[in-house]
matplotlib code that plots the C-alpha trace (Angstrom):
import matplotlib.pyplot as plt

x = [103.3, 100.7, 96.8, 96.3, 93.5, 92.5, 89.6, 89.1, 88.8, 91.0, 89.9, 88.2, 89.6, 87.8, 86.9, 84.9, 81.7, 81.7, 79.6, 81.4, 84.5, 83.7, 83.5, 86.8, 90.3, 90.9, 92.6, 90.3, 91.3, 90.8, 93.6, 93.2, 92.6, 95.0, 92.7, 92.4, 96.1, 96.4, 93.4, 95.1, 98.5, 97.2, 96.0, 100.0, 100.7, 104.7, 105.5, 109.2, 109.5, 108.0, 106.7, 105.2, 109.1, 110.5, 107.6, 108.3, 110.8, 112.5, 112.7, 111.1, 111.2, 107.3, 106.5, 109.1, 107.2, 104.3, 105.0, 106.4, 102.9, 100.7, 103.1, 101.6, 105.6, 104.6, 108.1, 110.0, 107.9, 108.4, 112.5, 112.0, 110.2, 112.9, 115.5, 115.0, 112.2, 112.8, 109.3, 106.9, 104.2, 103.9, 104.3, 101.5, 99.5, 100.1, 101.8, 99.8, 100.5, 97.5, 99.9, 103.5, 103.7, 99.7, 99.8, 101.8, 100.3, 99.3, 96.2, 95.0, 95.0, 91.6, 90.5, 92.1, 95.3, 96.8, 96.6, 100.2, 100.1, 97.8, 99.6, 103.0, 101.0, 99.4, 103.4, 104.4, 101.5, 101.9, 105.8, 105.0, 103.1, 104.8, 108.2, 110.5, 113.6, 114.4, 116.5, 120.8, 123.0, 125.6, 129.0, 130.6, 132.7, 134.1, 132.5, 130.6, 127.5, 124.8, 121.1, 119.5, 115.6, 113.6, 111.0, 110.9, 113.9, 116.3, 115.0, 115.0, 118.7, 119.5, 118.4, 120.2, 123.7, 123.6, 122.7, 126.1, 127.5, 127.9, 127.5, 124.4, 123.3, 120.0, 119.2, 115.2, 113.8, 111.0, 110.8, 109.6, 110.8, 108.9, 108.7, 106.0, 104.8, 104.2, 103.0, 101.2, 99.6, 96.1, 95.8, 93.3, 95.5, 98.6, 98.5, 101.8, 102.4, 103.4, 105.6, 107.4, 107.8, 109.3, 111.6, 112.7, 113.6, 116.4, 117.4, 118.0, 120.2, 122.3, 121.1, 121.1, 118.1, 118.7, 115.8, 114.9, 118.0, 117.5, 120.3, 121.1, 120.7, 121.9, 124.4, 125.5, 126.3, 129.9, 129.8, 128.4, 131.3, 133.9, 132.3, 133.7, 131.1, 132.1, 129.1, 125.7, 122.4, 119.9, 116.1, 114.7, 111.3, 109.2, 107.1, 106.6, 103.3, 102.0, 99.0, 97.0, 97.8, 94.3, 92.7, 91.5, 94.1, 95.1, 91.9, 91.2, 89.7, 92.7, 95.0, 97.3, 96.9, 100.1, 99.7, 96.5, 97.3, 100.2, 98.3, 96.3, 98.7, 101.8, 100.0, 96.9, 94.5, 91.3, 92.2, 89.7, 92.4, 95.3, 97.1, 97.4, 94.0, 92.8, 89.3, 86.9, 85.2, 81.4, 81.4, 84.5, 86.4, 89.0, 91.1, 92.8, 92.5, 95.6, 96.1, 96.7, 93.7, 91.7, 93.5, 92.6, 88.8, 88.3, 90.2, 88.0, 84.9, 86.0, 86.4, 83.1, 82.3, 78.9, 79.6, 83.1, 83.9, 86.7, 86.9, 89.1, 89.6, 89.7, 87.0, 86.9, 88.3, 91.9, 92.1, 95.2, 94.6, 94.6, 91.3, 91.0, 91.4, 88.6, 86.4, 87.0, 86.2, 83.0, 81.6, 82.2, 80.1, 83.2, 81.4, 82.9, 82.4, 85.1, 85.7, 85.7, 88.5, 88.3, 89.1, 88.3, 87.9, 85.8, 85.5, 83.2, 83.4, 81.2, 81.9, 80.0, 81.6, 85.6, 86.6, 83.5, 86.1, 84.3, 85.8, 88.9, 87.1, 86.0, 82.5, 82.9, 84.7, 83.6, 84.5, 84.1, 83.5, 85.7, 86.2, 88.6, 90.6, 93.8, 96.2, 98.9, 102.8, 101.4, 99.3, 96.1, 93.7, 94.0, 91.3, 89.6, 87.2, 83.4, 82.2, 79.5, 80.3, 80.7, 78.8, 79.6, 79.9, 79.0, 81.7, 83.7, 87.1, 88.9, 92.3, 94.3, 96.3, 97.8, 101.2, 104.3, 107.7, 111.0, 112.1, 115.0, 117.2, 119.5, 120.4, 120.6, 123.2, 125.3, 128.0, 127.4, 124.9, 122.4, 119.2, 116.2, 113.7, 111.4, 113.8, 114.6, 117.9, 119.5, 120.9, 122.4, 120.6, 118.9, 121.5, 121.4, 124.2, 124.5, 126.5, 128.7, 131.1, 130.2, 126.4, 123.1, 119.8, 116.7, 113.0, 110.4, 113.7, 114.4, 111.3, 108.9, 105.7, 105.7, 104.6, 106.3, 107.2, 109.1, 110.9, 111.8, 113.8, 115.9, 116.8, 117.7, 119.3, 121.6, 122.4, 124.1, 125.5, 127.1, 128.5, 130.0, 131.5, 133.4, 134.8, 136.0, 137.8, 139.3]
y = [119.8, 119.8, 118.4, 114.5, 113.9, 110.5, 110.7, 107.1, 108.4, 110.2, 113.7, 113.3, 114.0, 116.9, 116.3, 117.7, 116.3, 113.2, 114.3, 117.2, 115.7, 113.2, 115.7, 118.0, 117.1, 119.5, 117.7, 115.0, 115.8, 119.0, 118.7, 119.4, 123.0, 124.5, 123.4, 119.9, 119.4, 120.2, 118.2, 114.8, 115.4, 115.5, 111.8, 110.8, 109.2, 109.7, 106.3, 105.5, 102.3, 104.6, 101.2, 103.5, 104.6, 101.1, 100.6, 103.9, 103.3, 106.4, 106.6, 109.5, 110.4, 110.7, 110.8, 113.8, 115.4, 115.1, 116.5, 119.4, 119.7, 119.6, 122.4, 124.2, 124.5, 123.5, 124.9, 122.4, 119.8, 120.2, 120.2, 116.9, 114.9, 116.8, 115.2, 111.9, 112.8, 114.9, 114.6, 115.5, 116.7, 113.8, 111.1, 112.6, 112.2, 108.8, 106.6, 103.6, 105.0, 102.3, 99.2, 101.4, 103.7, 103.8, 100.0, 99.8, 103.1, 102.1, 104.0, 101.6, 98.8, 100.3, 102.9, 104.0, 104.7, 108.6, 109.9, 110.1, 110.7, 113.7, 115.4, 115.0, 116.6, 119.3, 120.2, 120.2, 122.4, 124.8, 125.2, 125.6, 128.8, 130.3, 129.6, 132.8, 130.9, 127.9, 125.2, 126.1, 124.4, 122.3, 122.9, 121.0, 117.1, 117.7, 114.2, 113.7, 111.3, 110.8, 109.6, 108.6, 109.2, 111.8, 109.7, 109.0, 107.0, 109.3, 112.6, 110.8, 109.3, 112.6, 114.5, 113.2, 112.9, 116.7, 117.1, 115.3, 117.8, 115.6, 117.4, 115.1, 115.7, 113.6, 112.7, 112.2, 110.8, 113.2, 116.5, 117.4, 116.0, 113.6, 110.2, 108.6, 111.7, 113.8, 111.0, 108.4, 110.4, 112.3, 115.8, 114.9, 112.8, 114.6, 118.5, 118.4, 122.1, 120.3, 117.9, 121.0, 122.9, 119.7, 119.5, 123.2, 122.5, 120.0, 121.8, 124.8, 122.2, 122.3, 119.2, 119.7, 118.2, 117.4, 116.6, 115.3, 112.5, 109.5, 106.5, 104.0, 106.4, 109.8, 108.9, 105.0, 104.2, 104.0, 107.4, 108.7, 107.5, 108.8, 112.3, 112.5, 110.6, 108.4, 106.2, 106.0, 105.1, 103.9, 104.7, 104.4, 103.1, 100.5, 102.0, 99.3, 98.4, 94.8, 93.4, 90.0, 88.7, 88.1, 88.2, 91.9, 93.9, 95.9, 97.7, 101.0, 102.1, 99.5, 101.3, 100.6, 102.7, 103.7, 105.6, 106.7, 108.2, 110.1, 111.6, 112.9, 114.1, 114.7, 116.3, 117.6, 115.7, 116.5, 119.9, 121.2, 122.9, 119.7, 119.0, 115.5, 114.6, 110.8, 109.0, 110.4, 106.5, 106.4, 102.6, 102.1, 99.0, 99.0, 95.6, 95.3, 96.2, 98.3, 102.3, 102.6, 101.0, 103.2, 106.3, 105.0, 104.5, 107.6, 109.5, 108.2, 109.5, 113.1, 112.9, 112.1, 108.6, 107.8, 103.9, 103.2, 99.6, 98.2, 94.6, 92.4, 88.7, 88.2, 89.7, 93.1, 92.2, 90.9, 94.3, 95.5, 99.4, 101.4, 101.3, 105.3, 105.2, 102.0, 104.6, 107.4, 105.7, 104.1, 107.6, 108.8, 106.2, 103.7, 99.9, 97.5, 93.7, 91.6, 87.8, 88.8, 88.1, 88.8, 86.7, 88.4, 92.2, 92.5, 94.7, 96.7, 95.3, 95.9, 93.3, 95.7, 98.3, 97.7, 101.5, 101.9, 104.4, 102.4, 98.8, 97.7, 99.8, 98.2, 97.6, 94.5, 92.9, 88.7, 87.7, 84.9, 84.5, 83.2, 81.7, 81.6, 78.3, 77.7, 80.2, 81.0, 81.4, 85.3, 83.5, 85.0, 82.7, 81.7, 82.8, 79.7, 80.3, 78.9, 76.7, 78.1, 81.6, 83.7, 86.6, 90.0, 93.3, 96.4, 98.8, 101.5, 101.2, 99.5, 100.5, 97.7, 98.6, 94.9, 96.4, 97.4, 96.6, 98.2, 99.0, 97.1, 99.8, 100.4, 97.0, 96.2, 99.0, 98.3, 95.4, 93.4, 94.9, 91.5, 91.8, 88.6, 87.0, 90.0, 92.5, 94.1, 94.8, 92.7, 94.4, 92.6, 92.9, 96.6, 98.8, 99.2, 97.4, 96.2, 93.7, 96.4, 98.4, 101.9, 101.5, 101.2, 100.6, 101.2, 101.5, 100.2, 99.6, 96.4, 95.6, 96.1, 98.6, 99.1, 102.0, 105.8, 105.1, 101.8, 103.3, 106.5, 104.0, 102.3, 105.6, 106.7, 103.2, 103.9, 107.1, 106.0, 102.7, 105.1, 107.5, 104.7, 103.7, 106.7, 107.6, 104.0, 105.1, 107.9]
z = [125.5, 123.3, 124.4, 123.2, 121.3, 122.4, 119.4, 118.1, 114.6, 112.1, 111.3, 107.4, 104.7, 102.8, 98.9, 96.1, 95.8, 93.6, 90.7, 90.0, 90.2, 88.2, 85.2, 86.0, 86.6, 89.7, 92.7, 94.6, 97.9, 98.9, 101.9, 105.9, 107.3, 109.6, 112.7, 111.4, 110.9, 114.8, 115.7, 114.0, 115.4, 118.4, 117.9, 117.8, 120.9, 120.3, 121.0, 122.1, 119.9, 116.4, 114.7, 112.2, 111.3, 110.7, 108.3, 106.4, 103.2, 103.4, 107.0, 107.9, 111.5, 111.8, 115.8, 115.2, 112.9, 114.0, 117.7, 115.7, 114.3, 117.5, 118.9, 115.9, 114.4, 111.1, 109.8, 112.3, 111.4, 107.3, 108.3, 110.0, 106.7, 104.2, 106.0, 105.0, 102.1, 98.8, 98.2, 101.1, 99.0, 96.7, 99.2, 100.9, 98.1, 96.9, 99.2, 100.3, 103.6, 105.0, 104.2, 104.8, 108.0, 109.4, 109.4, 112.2, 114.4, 118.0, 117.6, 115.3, 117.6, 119.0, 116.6, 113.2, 112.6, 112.8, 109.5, 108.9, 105.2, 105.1, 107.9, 105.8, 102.8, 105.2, 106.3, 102.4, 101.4, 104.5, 103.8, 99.6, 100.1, 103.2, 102.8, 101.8, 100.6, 98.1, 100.0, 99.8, 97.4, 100.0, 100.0, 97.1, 97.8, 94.4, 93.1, 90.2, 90.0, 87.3, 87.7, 85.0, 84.6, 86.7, 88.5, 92.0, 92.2, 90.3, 92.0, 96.2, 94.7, 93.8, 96.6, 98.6, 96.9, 96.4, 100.4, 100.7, 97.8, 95.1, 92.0, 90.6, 87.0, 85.9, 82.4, 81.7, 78.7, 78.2, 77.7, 81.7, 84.9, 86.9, 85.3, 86.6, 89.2, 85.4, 82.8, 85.2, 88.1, 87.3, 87.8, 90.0, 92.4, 91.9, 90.8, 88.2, 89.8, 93.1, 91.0, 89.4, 92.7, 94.5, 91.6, 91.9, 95.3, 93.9, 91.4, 93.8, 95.8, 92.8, 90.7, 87.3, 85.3, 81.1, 79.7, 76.3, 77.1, 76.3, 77.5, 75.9, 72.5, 73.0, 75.4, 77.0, 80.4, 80.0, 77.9, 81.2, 83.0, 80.1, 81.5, 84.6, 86.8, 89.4, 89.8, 87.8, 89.0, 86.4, 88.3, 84.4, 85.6, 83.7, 80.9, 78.4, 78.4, 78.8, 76.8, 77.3, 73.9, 73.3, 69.7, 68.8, 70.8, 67.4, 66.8, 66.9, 70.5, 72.3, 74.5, 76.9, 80.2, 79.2, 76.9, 77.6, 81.0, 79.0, 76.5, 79.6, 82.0, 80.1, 76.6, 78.3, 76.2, 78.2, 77.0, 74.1, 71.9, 72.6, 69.9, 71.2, 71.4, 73.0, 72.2, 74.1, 74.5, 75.4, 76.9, 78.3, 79.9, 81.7, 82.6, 85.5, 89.1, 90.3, 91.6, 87.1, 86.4, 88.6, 87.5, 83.7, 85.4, 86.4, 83.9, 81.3, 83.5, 83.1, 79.7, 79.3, 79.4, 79.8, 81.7, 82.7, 83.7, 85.8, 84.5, 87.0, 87.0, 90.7, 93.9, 95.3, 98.2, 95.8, 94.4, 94.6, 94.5, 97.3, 99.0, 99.1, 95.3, 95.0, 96.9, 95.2, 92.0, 93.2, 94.3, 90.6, 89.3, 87.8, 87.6, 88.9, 87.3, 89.1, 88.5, 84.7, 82.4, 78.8, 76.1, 72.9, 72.0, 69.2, 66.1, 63.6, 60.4, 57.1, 54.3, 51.5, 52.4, 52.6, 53.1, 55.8, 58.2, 61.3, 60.5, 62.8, 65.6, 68.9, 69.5, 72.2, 74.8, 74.5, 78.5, 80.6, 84.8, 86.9, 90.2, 93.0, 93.2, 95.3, 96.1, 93.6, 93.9, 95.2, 98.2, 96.0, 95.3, 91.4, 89.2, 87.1, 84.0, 85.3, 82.2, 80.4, 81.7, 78.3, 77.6, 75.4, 77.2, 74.9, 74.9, 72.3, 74.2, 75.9, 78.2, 79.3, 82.9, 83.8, 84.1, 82.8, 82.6, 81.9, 78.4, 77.3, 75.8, 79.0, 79.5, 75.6, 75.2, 79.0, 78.5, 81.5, 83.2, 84.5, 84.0, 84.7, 82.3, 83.1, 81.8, 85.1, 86.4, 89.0, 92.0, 95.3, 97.5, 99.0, 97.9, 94.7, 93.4, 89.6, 88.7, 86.7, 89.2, 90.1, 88.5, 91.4, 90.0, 92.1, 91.5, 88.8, 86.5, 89.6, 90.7, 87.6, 88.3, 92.2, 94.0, 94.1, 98.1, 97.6, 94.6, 97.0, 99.2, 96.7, 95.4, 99.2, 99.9, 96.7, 97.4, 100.8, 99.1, 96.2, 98.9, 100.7, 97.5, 96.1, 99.5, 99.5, 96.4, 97.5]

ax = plt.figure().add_subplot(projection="3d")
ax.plot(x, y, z, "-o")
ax.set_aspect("equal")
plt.show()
């Protein structure tokens, strides 16, 4: 039995400092050393009731772990997350672990909570570069399932069909796996080399990935079944941008965080010799006040943005990012003008000179203070305009990161698959379930933009659900 480390405090997480960081797109978080992973596991009081597990979407057996850990078995410990998680190094990355899994830790109650998340990614890490073998395919059920999309959902979803022995083929728009993990995530929060290694691991399970495949155009959902699949899970994200339909959202220098966080991550547009190049904006604003916004924030930092403004309509203390990322972004010098909402984006124009190559490009953001009024259908206090707020903030670009939803062309080409006046699919209730038989549907595709944790679950939840259904059948 290891030592308890009755420490108040978590161990810190090591980072680069912030104004070099600012100006590269090398990983933030530097990760624990061997002695500090031992140190925090040893704050774990290994409580009987594990609150921290019934708070955890994909049910990770963390006291488990963790024990495994401060008996310095890192490989044990790494066994005990990839039971339940097809993704350890990711989720230790970006999962709001503060409002999942450390929210409920009994050593928060008088201190802070054990730091759950950078132990998992500590475990991930250690296993990446020591372990000798790729995980084993399972012994086949002789079933047939397909995913479609490669995000979160779609790979957890797969994962753990094929631990079952389903033979699991997913079909992913783009041309890499990853969905949101490879086109949303910064470099600097989430290395895409971890992405690619966590997706080796599945494919060494025995799922096959087609990329470049896009459903509802290549192939349908019922051609899909035509194949030989028994069930389908559609874990197709949310990638359509939304805009504020505000005057001024056409000119040159508008983007949506969209597509400017896939010209970065997926295209490498920071690089000098990219074939996809983005603006490099000097004065840039940024509208909204999510984990996207701040990766937009800080991504336009490193390309070389002298002032980078996150414009939000409510306080700091409404911000719905995580508060690791808020930090982060503060430390690199990102502004932050809250109670702001713009109304106008403004543009160059020069009436003598009609062909002037600057005209239609944004030079302004016309905005207006607000205040906080009574709480809204979210239980957030509702922003108000204050009269007589309006002023004009100088900027070249601007990157709007208000959200996203899912894009219509699954649904438009699935007879009878129910979708709501947002353009997400239906499901009953938490497993998945369409309202076509044999097709599950988990993740942003459901819920709308949500975070990589919560869309884990629903893929885990439909995996069991789609298990349960096929050996009905049989």
């Amino acid at each position: 039995m290891a030592q308890r480390n009755m420490s108040p405090n978590k161990c810190p997480m090591p980072s680069l400092e912030p104004n070099y960081r600012n100006r590269v797109f090398e990983e933030v978080a530097t990760g624990y050393t061997y002695e500090m992973a031992i140190e925090e596991a040893r704050r774990c009081l290994n409580c009987k009731n594990k609150p921290c597990v019934a708070k955890c979407p994909v049910r990770i057996d963390i006291p488990e772990f963790i024990d495994r850990l401060a008996n310095e078995d890192i490989e044990g410990a790494y066994q005990v997350i990839s039971r339940s998680s097809s993704l350890p190094a990711v989720c230790g990355r970006v999962c709001p672990q503060e409002s999942q899994c450390e929210s409920t830790c009994t050593r928060g109650i008088k201190g802070e909570p054990v730091g759950i998340g950078r132990l998992e990614r500590f475990v991930a890490d250690w296993h990446r570069e020591h372990a000798a073998e790729a995980p084993a395919a399972p012994e086949s059920n002789g079933h047939r399932v397909a995913v479609v999309g490669a995000g979160p959902a779609g790979l957890t979803c797969a994962g753990d069909l094929a631990r079952m022995g389903y033979k699991v083929t997913v079909y992913e728009a783009l041309h890499v796996p990853g969905g949101v993990l490879s086109y949303g995530i910064p470099e600097f929060r989430l290395p895409k080399a971890i992405v690619a290694k966590e997706v080796d691991n599945l494919r060494a399970m025995g799922v096959d990935i087609e990329t470049d495949m896009v459903i509802g155009k290549v192939l349908t959902v019922d051609e899909l079944f035509e194949m030989g699949n028994e069930a389908v899970f559609i874990g197709s994200g949310a990638g359509l941008p939304r805009f504020m339909g505000i005057p001024g959202e056409s000119l040159k220098g508008v983007y949506s965080a969209n597509e400017f966080l896939t010209r970065i991550n997926l295209m490498k547009a920071y690089l000098p010799d990219s074939k996809t190049p983005i603006r490099h904006g000097s004065k840039v604003a940024v509208v909204g006040g999510g984990n996207v916004a701040m990766d937009a924030a800080r991504s336009a930092k490193r390309l070389g943005a002298d002032e980078v403004t996150i414009v939000y309509r409510r306080s700091m203390n409404e911000l719905p990012a995580r508060k690791e990322e808020v930090e982060h972004a503060q430390e690199e010098g990102i502004i932050f003008r809250t109670l702001t909402n713009p109304v106008e984006v403004l543009g160059y124009e020069n009436p003598e000179n009609p062909r002037d190559p600057k005209n239609g490009e944004v030079i302004g953001m016309r905005c207006v203070e607000m205040e906080l009024g009574e709480p809204d259908a979210s239980g957030r206090r509702r922003p108000v305009v204050k009269e007589g707020s309006e002023f004009t903030l100088d900027i070249d670009t601007m990157i709007m990161a208000i959200g996203t939803s899912p894009n219509p062309l699954i649904r438009s080409t699935t007879p009878g698959l129910e979708a709501n006046k947002h353009g997400c699919i239906v499901t009953q209730g938490e497993d998945g379930l369409t309202s076509r038989e044999g097709v599950y549907a988990g993740g942003d595709a459901v819920t709308g933009a949500a975070t990589v944790i919560l869309a884990m679950g629903a893929g885990k939840n439909a995996a069991a659900a789609i298990d349960e259904y096929i050996r009905g059948k049989a």
